[in-house]
DSSP file (Angstrom, degrees, kcal/mol; ACC not computed):
  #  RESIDUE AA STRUCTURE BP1 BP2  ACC     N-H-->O    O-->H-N    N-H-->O    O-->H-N    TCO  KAPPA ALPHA  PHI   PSI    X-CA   Y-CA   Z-CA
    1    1 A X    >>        0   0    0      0, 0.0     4,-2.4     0, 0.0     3,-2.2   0.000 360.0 360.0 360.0 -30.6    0.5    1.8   15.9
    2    2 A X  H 3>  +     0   0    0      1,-0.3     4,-1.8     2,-0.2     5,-0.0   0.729 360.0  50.1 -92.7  12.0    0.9   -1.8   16.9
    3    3 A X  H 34 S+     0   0    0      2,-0.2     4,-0.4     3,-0.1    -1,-0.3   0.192 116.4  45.0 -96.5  11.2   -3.0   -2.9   16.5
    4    4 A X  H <> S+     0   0    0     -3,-2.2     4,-6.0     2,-0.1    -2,-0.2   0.673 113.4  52.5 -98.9 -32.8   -2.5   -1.1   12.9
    5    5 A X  H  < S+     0   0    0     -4,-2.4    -2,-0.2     2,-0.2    -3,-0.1   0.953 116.7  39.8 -22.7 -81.7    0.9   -3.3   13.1
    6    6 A X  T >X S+     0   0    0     -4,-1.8     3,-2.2     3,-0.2     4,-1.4   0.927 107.3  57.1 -33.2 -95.1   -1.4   -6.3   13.9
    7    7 A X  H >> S+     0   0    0     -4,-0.4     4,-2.8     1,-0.3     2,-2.5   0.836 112.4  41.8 -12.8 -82.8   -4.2   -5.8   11.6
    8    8 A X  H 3< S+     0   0    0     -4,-6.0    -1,-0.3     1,-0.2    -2,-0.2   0.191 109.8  56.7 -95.9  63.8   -2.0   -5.7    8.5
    9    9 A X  H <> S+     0   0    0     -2,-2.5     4,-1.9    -3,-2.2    -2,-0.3   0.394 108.7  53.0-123.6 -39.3    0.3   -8.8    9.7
   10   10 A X  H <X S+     0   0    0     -4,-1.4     4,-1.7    -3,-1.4     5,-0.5   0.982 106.8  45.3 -75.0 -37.2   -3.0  -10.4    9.9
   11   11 A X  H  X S+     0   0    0     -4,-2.8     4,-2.4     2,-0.2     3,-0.2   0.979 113.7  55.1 -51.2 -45.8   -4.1   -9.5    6.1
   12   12 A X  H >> S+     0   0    0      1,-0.2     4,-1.3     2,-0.2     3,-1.2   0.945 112.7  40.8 -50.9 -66.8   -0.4  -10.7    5.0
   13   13 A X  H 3X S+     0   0    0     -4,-1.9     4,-0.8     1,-0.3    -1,-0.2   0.605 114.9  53.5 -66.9 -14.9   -1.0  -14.0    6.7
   14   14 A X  H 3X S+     0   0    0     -4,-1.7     4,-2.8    -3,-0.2    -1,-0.3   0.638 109.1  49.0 -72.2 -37.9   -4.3  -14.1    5.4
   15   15 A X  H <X S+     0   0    0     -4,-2.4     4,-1.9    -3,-1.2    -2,-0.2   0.929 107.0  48.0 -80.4 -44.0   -3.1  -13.6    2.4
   16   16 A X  H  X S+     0   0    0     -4,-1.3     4,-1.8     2,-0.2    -2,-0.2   0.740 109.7  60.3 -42.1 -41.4   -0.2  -16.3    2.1
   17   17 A X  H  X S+     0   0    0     -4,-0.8     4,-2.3    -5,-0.3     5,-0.2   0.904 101.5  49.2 -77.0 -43.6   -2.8  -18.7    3.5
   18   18 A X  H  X S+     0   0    0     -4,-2.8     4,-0.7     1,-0.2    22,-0.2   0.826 112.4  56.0 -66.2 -26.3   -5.1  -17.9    0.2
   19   19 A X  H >X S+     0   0    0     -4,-1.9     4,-3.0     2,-0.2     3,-1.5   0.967 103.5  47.7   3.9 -95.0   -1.9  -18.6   -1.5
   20   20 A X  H 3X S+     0   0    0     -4,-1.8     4,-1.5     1,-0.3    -2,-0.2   0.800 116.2  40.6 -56.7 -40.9   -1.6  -21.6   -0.1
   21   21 A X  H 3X S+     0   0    0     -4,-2.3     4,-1.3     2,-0.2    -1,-0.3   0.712 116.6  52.2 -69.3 -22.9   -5.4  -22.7   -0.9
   22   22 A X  H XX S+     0   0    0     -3,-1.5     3,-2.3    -4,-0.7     4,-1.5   0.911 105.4  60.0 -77.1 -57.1   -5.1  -21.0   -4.7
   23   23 A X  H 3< S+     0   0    0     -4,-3.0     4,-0.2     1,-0.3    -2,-0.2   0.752 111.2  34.1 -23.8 -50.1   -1.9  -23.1   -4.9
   24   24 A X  H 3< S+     0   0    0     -4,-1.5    -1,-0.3    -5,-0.2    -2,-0.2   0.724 125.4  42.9 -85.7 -15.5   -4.0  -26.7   -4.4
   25   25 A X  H XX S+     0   0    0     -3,-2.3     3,-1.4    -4,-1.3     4,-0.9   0.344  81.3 101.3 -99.8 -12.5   -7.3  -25.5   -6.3
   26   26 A X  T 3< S+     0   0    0     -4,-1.5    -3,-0.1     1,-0.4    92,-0.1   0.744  93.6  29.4 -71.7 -42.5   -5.5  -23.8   -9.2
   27   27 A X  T 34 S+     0   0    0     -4,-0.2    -1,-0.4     1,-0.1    -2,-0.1   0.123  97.1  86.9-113.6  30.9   -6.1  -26.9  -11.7
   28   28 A X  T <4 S-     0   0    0     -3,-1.4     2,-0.2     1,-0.1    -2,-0.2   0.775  78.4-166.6 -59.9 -53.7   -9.5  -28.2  -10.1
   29   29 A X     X  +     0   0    0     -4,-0.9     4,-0.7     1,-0.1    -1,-0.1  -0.461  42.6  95.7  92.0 164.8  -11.3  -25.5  -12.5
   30   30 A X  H  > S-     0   0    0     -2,-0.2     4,-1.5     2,-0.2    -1,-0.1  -0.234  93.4 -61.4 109.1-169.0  -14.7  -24.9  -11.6
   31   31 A X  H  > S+     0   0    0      2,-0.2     4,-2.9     3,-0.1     5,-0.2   0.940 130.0  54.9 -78.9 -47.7  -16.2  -21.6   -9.1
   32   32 A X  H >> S+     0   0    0      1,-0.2     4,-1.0     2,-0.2     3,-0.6   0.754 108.8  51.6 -66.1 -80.5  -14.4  -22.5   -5.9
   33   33 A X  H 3X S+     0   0    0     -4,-0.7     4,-1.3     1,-0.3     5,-0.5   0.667 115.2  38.1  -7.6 -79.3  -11.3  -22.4   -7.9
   34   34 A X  H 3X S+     0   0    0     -4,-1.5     4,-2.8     1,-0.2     5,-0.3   0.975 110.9  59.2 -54.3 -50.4  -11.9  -19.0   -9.5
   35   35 A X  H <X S+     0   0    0     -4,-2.9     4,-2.4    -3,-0.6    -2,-0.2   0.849 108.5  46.3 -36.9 -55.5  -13.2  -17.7   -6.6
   36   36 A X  H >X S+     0   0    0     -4,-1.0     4,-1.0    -5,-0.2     3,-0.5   0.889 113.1  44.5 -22.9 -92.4  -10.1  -18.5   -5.0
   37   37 A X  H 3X S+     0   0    0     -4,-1.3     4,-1.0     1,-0.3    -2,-0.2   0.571 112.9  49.1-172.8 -50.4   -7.8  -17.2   -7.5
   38   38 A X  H 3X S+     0   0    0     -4,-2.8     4,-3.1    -5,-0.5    -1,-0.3   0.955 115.9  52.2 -77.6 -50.8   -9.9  -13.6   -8.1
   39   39 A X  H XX S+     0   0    0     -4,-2.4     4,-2.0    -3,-0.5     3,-1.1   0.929 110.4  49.1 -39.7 -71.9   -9.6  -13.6   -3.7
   40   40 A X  H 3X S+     0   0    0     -4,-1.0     4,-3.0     1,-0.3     5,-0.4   0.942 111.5  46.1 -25.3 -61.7   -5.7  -14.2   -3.9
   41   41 A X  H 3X S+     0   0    0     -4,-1.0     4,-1.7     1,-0.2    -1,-0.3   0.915 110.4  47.4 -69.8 -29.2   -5.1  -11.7   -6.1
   42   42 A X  H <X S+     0   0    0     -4,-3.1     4,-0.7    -3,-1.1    -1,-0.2   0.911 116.4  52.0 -82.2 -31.1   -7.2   -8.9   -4.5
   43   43 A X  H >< S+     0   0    0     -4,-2.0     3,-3.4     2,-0.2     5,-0.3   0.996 109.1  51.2 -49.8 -70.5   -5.4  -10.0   -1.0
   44   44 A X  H >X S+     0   0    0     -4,-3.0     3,-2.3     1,-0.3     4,-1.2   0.885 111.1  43.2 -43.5 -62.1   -2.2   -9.7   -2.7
   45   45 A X  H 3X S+     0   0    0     -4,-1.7     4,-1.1    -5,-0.4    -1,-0.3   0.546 107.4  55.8 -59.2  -9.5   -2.7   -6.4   -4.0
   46   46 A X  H << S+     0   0    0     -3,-3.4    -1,-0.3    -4,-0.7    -2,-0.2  -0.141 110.1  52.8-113.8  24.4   -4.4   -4.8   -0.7
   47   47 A X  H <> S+     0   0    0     -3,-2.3     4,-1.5    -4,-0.2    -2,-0.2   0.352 108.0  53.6-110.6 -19.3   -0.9   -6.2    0.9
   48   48 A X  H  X S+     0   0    0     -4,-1.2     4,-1.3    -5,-0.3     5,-0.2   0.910 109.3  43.5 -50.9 -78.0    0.6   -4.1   -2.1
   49   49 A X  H  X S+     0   0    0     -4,-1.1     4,-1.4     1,-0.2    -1,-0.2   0.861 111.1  53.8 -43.3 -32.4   -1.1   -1.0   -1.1
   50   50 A X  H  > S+     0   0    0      2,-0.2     4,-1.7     1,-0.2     5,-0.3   0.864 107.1  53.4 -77.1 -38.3   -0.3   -1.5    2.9
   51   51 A X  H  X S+     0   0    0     -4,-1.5     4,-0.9     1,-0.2     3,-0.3   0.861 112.1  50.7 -62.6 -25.9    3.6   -1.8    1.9
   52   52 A X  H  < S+     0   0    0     -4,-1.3     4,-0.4     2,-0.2    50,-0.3   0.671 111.6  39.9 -73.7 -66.5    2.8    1.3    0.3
   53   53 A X  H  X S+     0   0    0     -4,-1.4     4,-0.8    -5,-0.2    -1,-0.2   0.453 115.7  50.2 -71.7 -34.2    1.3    2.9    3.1
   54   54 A X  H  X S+     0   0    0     -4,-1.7     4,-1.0    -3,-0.3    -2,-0.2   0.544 104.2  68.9-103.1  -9.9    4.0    1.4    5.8
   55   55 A X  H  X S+     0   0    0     -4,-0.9     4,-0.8    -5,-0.3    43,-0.3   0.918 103.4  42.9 -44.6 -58.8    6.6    2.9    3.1
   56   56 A X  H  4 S+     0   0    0     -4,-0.4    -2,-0.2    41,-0.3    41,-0.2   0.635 108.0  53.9 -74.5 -26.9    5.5    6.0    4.1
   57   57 A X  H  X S+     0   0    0     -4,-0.8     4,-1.2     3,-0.1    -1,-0.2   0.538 102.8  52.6 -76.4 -11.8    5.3    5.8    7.4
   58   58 A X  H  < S+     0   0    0     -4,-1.0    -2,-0.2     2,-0.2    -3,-0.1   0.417 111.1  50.1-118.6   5.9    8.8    4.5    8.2
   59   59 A X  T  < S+     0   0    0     -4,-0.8    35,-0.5    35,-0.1     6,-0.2   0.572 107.2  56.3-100.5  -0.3   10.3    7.4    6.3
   60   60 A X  T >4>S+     0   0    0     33,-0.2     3,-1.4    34,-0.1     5,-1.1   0.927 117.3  33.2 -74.5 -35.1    8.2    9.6    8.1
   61   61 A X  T 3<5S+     0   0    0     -4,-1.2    -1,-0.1     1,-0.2    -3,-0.1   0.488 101.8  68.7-107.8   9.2    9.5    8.4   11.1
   62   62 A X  T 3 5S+     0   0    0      1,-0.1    -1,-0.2     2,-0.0    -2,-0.1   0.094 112.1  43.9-103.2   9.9   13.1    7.6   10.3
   63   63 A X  T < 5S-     0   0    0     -3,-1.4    -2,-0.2    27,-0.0    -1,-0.1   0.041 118.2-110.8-155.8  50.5   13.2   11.5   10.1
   64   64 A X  T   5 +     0   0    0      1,-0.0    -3,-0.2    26,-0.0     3,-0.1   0.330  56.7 169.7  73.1 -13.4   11.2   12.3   13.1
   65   65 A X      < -     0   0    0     -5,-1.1     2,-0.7    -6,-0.2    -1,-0.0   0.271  41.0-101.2 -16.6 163.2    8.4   13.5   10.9
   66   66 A X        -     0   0    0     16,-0.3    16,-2.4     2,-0.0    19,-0.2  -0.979  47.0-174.8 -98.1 112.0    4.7   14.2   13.1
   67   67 A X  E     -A   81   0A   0     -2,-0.7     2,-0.4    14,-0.2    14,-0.2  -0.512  20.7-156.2 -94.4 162.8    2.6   11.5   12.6
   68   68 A X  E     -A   80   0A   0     12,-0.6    12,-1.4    -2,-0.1     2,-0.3  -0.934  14.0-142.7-130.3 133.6   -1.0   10.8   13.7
   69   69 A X  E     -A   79   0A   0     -2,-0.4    10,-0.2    10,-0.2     9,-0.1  -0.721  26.6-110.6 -92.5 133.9   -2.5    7.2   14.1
   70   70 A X        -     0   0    0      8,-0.7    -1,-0.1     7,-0.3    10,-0.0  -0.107  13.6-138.8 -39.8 146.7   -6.4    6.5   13.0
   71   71 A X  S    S+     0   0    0      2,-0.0     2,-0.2     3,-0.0    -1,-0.1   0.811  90.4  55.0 -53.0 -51.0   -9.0    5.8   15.7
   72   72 A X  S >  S-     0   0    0      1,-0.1     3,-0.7     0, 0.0    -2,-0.1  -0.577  78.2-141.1-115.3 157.3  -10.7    3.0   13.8
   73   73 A X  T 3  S+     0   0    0      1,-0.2    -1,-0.1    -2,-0.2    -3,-0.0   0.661  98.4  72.8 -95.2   3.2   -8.5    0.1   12.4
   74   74 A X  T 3   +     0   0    0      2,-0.0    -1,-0.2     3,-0.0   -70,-0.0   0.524  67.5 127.5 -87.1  -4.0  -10.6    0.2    9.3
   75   75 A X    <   -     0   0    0     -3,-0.7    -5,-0.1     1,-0.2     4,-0.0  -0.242  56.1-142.9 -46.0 122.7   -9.0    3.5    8.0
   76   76 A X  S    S+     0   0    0      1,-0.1     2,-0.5     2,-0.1    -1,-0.2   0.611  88.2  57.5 -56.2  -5.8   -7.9    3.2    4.7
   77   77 A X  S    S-     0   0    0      1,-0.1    -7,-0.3     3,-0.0    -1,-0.1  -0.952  74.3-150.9-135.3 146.2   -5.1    5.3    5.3
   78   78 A X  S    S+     0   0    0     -2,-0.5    -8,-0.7    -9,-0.1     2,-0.3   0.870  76.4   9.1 -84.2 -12.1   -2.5    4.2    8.1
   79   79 A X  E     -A   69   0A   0    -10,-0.2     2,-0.4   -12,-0.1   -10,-0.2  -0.856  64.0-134.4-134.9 177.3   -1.2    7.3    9.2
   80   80 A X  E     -A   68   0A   0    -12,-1.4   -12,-0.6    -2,-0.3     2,-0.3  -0.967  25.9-141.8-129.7 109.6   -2.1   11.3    8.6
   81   81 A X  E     -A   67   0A   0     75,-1.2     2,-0.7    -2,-0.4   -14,-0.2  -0.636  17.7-131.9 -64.2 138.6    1.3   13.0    8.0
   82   82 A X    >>  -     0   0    0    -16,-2.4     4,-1.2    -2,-0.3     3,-0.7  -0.806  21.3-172.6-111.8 121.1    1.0   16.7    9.9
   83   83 A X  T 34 S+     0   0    0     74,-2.6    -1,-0.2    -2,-0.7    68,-0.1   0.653  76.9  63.8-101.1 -16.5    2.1   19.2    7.4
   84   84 A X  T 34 S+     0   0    0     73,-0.6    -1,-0.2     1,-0.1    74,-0.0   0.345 112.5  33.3 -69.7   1.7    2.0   22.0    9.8
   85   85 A X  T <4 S+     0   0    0     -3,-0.7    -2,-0.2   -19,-0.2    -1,-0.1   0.493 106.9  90.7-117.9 -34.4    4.7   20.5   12.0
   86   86 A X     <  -     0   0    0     -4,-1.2     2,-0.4   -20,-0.2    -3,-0.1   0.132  62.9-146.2 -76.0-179.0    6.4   19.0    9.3
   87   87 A X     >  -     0   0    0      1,-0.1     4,-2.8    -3,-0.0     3,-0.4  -0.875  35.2 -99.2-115.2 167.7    9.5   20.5    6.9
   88   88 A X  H  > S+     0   0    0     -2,-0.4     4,-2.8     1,-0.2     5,-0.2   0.983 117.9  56.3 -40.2 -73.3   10.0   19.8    3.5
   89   89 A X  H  > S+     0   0    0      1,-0.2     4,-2.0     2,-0.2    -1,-0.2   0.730 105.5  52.0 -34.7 -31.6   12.5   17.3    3.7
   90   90 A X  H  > S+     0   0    0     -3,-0.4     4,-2.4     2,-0.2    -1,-0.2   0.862 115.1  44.0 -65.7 -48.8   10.3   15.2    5.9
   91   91 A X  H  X S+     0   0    0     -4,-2.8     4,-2.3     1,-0.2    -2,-0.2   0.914 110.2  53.7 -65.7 -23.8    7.7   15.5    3.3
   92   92 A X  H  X S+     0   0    0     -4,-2.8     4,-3.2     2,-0.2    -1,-0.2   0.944 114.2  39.1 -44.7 -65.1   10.0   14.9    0.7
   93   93 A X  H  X S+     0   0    0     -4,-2.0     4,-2.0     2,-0.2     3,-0.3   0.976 114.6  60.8 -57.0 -71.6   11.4   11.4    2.5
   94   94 A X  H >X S+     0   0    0     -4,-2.4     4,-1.1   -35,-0.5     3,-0.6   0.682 107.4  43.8   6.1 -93.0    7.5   10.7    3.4
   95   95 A X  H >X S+     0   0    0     -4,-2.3     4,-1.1     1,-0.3     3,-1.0   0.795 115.3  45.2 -24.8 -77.5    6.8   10.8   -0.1
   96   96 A X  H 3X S+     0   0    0     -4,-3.2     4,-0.9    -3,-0.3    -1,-0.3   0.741  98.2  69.8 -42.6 -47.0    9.7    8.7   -1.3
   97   97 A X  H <X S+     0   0    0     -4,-2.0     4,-3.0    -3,-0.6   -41,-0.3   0.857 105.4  39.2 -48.1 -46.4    9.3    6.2    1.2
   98   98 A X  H <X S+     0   0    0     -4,-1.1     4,-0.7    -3,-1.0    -2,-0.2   0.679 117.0  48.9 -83.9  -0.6    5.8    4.8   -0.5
   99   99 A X  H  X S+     0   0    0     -4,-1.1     4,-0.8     2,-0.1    -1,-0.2   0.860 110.5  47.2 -96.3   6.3    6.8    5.1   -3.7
  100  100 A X  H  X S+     0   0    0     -4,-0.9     4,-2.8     2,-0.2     5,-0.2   0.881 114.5  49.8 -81.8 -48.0   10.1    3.3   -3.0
  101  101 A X  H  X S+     0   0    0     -4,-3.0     4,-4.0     1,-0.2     5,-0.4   0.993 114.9  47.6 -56.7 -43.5    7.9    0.5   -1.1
  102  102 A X  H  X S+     0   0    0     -4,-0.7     4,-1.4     1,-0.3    -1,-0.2   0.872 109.7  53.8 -55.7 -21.7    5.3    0.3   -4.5
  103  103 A X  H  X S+     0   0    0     -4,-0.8     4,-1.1     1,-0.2    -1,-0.3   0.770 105.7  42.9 -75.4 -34.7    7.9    0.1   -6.2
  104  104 A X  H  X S+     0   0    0     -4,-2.8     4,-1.6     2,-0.2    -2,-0.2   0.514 115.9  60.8 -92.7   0.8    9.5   -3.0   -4.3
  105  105 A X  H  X S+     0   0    0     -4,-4.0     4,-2.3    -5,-0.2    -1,-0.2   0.873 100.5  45.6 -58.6 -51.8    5.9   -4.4   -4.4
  106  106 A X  H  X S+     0   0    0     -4,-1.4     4,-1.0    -5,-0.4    -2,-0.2   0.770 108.6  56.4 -72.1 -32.5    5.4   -4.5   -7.9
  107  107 A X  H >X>S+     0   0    0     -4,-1.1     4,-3.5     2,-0.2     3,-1.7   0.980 107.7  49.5 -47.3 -75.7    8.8   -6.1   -8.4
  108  108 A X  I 3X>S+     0   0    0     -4,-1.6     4,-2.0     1,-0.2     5,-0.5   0.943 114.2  45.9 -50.9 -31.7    7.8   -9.2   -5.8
  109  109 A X  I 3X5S+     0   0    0     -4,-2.3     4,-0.6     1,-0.2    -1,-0.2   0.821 114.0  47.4 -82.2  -3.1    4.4   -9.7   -7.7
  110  110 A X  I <<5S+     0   0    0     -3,-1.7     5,-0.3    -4,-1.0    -1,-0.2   0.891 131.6  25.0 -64.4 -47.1    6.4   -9.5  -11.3
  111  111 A X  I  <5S+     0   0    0     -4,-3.5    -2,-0.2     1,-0.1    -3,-0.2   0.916 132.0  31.6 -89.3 -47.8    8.9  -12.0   -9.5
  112  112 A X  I  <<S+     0   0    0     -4,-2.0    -3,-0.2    -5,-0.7    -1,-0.1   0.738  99.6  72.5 -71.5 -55.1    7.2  -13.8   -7.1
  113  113 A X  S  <<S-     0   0    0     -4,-0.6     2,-0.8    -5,-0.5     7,-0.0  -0.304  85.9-106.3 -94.9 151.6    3.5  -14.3   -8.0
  114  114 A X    >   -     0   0    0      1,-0.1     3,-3.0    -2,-0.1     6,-0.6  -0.771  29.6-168.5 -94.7 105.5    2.6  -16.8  -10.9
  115  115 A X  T 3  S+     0   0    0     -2,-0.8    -1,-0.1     1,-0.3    -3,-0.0   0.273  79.9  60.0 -79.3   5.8    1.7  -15.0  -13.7
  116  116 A X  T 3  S+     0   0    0      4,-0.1    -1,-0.3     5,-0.0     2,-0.2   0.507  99.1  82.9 -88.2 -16.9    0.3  -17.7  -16.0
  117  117 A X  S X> S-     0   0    0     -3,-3.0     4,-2.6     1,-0.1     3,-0.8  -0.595  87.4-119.6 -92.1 149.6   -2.3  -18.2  -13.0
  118  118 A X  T 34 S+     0   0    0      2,-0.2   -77,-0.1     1,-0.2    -3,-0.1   0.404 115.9  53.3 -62.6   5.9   -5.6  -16.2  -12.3
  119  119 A X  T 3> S+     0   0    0     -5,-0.3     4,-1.1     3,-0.1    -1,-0.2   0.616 107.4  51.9-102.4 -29.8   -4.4  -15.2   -9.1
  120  120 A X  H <> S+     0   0    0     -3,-0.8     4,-1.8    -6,-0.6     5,-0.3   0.862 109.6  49.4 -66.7 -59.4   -1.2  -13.8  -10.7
  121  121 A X  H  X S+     0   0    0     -4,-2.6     4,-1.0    -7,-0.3    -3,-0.1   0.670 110.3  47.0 -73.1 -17.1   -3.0  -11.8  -13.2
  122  122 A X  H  > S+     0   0    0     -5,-0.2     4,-1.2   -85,-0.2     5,-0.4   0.855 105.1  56.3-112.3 -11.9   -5.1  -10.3  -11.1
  123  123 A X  H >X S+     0   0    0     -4,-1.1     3,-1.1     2,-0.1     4,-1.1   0.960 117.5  45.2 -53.2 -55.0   -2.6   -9.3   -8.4
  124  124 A X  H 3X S+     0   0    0     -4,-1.8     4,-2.8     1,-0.3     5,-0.4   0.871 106.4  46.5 -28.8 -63.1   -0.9   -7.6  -11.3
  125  125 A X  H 3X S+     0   0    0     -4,-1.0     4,-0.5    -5,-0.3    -1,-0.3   0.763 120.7  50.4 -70.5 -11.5   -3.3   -5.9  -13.3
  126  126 A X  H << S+     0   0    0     -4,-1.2     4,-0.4    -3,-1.1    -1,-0.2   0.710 106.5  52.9 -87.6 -26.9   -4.3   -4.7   -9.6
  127  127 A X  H  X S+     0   0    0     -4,-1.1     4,-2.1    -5,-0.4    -2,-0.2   0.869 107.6  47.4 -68.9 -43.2   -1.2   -3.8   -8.7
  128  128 A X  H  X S+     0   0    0     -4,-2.8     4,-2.5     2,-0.2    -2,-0.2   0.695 109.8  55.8 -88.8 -17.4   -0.4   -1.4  -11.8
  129  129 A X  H  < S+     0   0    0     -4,-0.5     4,-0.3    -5,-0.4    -1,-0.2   0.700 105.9  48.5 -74.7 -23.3   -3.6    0.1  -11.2
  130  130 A X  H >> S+     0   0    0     -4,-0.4     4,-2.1     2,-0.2     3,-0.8   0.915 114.5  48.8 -77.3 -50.3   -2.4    0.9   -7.6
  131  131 A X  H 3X S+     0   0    0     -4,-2.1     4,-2.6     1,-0.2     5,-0.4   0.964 111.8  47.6 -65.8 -50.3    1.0    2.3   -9.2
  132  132 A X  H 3X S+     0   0    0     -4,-2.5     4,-0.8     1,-0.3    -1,-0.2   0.670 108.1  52.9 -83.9   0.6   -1.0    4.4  -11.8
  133  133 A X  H <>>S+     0   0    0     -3,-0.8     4,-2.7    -4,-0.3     5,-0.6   0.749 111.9  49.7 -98.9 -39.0   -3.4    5.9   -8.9
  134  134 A X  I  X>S+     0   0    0     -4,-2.1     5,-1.7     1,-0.2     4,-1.5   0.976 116.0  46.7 -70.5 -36.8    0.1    6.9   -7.0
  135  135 A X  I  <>S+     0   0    0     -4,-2.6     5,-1.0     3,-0.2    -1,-0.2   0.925 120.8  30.5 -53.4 -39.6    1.0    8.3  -10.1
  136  136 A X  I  <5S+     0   0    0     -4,-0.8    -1,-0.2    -5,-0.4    -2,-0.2   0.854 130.3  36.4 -88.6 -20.1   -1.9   10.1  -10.9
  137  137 A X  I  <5S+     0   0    0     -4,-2.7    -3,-0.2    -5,-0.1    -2,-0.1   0.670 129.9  20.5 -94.6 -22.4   -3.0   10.9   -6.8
  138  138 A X  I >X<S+     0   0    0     -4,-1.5     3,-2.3    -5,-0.6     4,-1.8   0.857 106.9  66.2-133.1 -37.7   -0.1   11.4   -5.3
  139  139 A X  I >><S+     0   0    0     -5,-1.7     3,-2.6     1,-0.3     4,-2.4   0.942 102.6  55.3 -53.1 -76.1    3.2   12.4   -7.7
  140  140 A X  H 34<S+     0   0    0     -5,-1.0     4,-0.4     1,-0.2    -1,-0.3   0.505 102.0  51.0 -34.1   1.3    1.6   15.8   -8.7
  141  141 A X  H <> S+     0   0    0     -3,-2.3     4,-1.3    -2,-1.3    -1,-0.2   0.664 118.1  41.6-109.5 -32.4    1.1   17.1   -5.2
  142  142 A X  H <X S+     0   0    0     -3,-2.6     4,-2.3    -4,-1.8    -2,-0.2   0.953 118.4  48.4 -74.7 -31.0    5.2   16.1   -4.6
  143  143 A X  H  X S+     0   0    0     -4,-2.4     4,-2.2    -5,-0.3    -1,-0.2   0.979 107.7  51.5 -27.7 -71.5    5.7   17.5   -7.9
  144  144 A X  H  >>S+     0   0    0     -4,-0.4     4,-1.2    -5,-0.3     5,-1.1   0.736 114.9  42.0 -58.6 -36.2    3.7   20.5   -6.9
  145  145 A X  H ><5S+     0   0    0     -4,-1.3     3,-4.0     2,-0.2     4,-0.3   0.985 107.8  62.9 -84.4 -54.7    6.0   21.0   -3.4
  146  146 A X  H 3<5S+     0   0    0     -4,-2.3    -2,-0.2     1,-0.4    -1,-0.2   0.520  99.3  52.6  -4.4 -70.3    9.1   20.3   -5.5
  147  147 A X  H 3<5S-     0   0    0     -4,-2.2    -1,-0.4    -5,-0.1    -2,-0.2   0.730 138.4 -81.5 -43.5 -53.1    8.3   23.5   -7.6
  148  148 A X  T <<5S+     0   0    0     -3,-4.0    -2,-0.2    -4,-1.2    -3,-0.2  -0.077  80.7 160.0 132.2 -25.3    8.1   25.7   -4.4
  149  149 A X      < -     0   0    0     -5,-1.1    -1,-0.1    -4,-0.3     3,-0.1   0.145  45.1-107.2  19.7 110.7    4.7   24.6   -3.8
  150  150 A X        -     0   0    0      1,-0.1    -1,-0.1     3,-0.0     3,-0.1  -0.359  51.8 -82.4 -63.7 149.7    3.2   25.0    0.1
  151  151 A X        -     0   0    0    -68,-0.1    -1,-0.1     1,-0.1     2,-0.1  -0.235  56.5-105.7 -30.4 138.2    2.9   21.6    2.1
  152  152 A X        -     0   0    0      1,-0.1    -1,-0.1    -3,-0.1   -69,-0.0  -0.528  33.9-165.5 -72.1 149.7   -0.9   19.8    0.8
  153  153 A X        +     0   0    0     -3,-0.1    -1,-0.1    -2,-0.1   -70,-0.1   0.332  41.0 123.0-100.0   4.4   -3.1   20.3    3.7
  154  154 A X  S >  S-     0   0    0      3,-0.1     3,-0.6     4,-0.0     4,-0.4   0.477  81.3 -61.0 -93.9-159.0   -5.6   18.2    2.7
  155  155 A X  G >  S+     0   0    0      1,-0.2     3,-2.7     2,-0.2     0, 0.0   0.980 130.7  46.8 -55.2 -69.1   -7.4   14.7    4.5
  156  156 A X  G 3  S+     0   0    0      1,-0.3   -75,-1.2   -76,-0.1    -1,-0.2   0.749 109.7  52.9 -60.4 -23.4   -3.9   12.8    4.7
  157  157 A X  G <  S+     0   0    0     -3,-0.6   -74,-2.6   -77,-0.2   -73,-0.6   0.404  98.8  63.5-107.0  23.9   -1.9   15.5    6.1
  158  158 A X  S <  S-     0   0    0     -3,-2.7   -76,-0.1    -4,-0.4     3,-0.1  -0.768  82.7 -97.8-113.1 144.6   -3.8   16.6    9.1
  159  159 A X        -     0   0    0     -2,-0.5    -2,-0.1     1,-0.1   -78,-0.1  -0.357  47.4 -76.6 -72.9 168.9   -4.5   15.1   12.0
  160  160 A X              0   0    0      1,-0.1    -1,-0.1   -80,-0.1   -91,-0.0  -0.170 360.0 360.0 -45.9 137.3   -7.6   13.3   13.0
  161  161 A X              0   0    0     -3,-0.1    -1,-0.1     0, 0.0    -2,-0.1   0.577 360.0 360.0 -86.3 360.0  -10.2   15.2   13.9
């Protein structure tokens, strides 16, 4: 866990640093400008998606949940929740935990981000497109346990093979 730890501490810092650069280029104009600006904002939002992802892992494992870590540091997804180990409640909190984090995501790039800039707008519009793919990918399956539903079994909730 702490070279996944690593990994996206460096994309945060990577990401503040394109910040910093949109921040001095932002009224230049011209391609390195945009370029910036469209960069920022897809950083910003793939640090949206990792709170997302680390949402979910630290309510799986602030209630003991069984977790499994990826091999490769390129996995898109940072953990595999084991839904054969797990209970309901665990998945429940699981569950809650990223939408709690997406939630406090979308808040800092509402608050945070400047939304009159191209770097702002497209961390947004990337950002609500991240929310409506947890809406549309992931609510129906908690929905689905809610009801009485069995556990998903699927890629996220197994372990590596």
């Amino acid at each position: 866990m702490l070279r996944l730890a690593i990994r996206d501490l460096t994309v945060l810092v990577l990401s503040a640093l394109l910040w910093r650069a949109d921040s001095a280029r932002r009224l230049d104009g011209g391609a390195l400008a945009l370029s910036i600006g469209i960069a920022t904002g897809i950083a910003t939002a793939l640090c949206g998606f990792l709170l997302h992802e680390w949402g979910h892992l630290v309510a799986s494992l602030a209630t003991g949940s069984a977790v499994d870590y990826p091999k490769k540091l390129i996995s898109p997804l940072l953990f595999h929740f084991d839904s054969a180990k797990n209970t309901r409640p665990q998945f429940f909190w699981m569950s809650a935990g990223g939408y709690v984090a997406s939630l406090i995501g979308m808040i800092g790039i509402v608050t945070l981000c400047p939304l009159d800039a191209l770097s702002g707008k497209v961390a947004l519009v990337l950002g609500a497109l991240g929310m409506l793919a947890t809406l549309v990918l992931e609510l129906p399956i908690t929905w689905r346990v809610y009801r009485g539903g069995p556990l998903p079994m699927g890629v996220a909730y197994r372990p590596h093979e």
